[in-house]
C-alpha positions in Angstrom: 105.2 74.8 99.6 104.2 74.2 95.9 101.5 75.4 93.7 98.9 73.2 91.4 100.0 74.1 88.0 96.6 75.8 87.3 97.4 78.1 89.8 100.2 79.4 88.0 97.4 80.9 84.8 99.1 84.5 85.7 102.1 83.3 83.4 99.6 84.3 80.8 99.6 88.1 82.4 103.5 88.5 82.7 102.5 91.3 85.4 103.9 91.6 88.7 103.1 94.5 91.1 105.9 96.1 92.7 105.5 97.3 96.2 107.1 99.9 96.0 107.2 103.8 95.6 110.9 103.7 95.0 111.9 104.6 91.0 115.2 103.6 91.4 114.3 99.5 93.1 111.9 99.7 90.0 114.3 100.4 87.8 116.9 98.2 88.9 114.3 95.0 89.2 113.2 96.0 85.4 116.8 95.8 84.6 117.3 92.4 86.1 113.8 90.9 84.7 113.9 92.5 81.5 110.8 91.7 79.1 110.1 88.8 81.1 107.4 90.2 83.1 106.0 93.3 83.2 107.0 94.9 86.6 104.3 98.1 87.4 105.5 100.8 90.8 103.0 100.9 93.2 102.8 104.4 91.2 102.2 103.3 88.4 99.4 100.8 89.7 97.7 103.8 91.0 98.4 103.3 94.8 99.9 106.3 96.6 98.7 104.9 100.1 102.4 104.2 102.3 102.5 100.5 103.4 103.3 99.8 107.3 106.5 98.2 108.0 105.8 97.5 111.8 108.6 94.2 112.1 112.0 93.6 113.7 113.2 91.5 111.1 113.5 92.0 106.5 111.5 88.8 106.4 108.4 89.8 108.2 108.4 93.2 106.6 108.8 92.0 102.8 105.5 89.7 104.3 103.6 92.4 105.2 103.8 95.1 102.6 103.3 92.4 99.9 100.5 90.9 101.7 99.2 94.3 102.3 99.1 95.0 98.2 97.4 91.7 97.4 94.6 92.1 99.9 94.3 95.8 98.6 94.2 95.0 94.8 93.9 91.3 94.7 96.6 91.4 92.0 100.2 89.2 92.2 102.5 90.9 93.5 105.7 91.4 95.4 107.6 93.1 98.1 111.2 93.5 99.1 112.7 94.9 102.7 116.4 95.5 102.1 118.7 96.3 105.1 122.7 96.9 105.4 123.8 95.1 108.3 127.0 96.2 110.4 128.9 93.5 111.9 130.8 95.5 115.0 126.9 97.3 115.7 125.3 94.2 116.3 122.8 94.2 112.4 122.7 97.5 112.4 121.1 99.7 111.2 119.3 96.7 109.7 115.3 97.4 109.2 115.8 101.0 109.9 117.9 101.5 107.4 115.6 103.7 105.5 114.7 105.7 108.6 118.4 105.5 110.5 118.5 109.0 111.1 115.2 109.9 112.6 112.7 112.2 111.9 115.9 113.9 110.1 116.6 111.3 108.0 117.9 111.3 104.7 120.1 109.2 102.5 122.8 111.8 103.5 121.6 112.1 107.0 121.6 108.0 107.3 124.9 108.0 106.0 126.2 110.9 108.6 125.0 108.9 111.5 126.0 105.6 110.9 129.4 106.6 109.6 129.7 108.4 113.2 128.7 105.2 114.7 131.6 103.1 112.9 134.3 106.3 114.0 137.3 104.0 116.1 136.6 100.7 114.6 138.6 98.8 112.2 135.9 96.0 111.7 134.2 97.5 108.8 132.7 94.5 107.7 128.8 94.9 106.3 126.5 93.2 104.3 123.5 94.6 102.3 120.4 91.6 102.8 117.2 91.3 100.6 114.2 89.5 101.1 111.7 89.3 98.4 108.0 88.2 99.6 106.0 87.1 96.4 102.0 86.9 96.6 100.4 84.3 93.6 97.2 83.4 94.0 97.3 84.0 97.8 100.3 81.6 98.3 103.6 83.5 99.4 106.9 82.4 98.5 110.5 84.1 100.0 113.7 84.3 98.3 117.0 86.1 99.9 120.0 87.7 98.7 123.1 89.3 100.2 126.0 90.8 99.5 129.3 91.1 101.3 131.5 94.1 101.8 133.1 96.8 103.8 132.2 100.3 104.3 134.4 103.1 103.7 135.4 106.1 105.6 133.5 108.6 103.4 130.9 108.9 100.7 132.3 108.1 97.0 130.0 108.6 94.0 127.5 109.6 92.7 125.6 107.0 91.1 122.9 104.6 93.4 121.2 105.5 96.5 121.0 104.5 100.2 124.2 103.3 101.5 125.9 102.9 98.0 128.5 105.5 98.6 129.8 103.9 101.2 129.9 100.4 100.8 132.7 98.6 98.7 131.3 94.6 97.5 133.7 91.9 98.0 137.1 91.7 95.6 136.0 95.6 94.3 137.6 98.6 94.9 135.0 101.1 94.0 132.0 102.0 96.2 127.9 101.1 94.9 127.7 104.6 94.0 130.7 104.4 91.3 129.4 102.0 89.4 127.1 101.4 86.3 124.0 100.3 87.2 125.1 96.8 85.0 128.3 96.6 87.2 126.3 97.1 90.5 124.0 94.3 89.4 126.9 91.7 89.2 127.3 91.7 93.0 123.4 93.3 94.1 121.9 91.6 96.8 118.3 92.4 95.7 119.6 90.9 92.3 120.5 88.2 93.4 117.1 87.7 95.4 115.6 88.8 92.3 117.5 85.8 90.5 115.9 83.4 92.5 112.6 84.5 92.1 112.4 84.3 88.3 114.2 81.1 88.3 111.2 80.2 90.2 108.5 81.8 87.6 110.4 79.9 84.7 110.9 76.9 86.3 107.2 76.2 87.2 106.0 78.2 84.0 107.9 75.8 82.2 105.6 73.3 83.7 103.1 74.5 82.9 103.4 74.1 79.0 104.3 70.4 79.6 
């Protein structure tokens, strides 16, 4: 679905609300985007309110939180819902990968469980997803990215967060967590959702000054 060029005025702003309260997605999308736009934390926007995540599926969830942000604020926006999916459990732990432990849970705690989930299986195939949901003008727009790999046995690293010390990227050696934030970025998932959605902002901002 496309936009009248008018529509696309926000150009102008070069702000995007990020809806999230997570420092570490903001500072990875800031490093991707660089002084392209002006990326603002939900934080930083002045929002502490949480933002329901009610779906079975990263596409529906991305929806709703950046919906949720644009009806609150009436600013453009967006949203990601990022999941690691587990080939031998079925997608899991998939949209509950923030909450895969429970009340207990915890990156470490996450980590613990799932890793005593995988214990006898040699298919340790995975893949980290990304869905990005962007609000302009009230028109959405959804862009994906994924990355391939394998988990490990145990945690390796200290760097990243979530999952990253246990999951090794295609044709690397070295967990998420061992790796500069630039290195990480060559095989990020949400980067590479994150790709797609500037190409989109240049491509139609471009347009624009035609």
């Amino acid at each position: 679905m496309g936009l009248p060029q008018a529509d696309f005025q926000y150009l102008n702003m070069k702000k995007l609300i990020f809806a999230t309260h997570n420092a570490h997605k903001v500072e990875e999308i800031r490093a991707v985007i660089g002084d392209q736009f002006e990326i603002i934390g939900l934080s930083e926007a002045g929002i502490e309110s949480g933002i329901p995540e009610p779906h079975d599926t990263l596409e529906a969830n991305a929806s709703e939180k950046s919906w949720f942000i644009y009806r609150l604020t009436g600013q453009d926006c967006f949203s990601d819902d990022t999941g690691l999916e587990v080939d031998v459990l079925g997608g899991e732990p998939g949209v509950n990968s923030a909450r895969y432990a429970g009340d207990d849970r915890s990156p470490d705690k996450n980590i613990e469980k799932l890793l005593a989930k995988m214990e006898g299986h040699t298919n340790r195939k995975a893949r980290f997803k990304a869905v990005i949901s962007l609000i302009l003008n009230g028109h959405e727009f959804l862009f994906e990215g994924v990355c391939r790999g394998r988990l490990i046995h145990a945690p390796k690293g200290g760097g990243g967060f979530g999952y990253d010390p246990i999951f090794v990227p295609e044709i690397e050696t070295r967990t998420f967590a061992e790796m500069s934030l630039e290195e990480k970025n060559r095989f990020n998932h949400r980067r590479r959702a994150v790709d797609k959605l500037v190409t989109f902002l240049q491509k139609h901002g471009n347009k624009t000054e035609n």
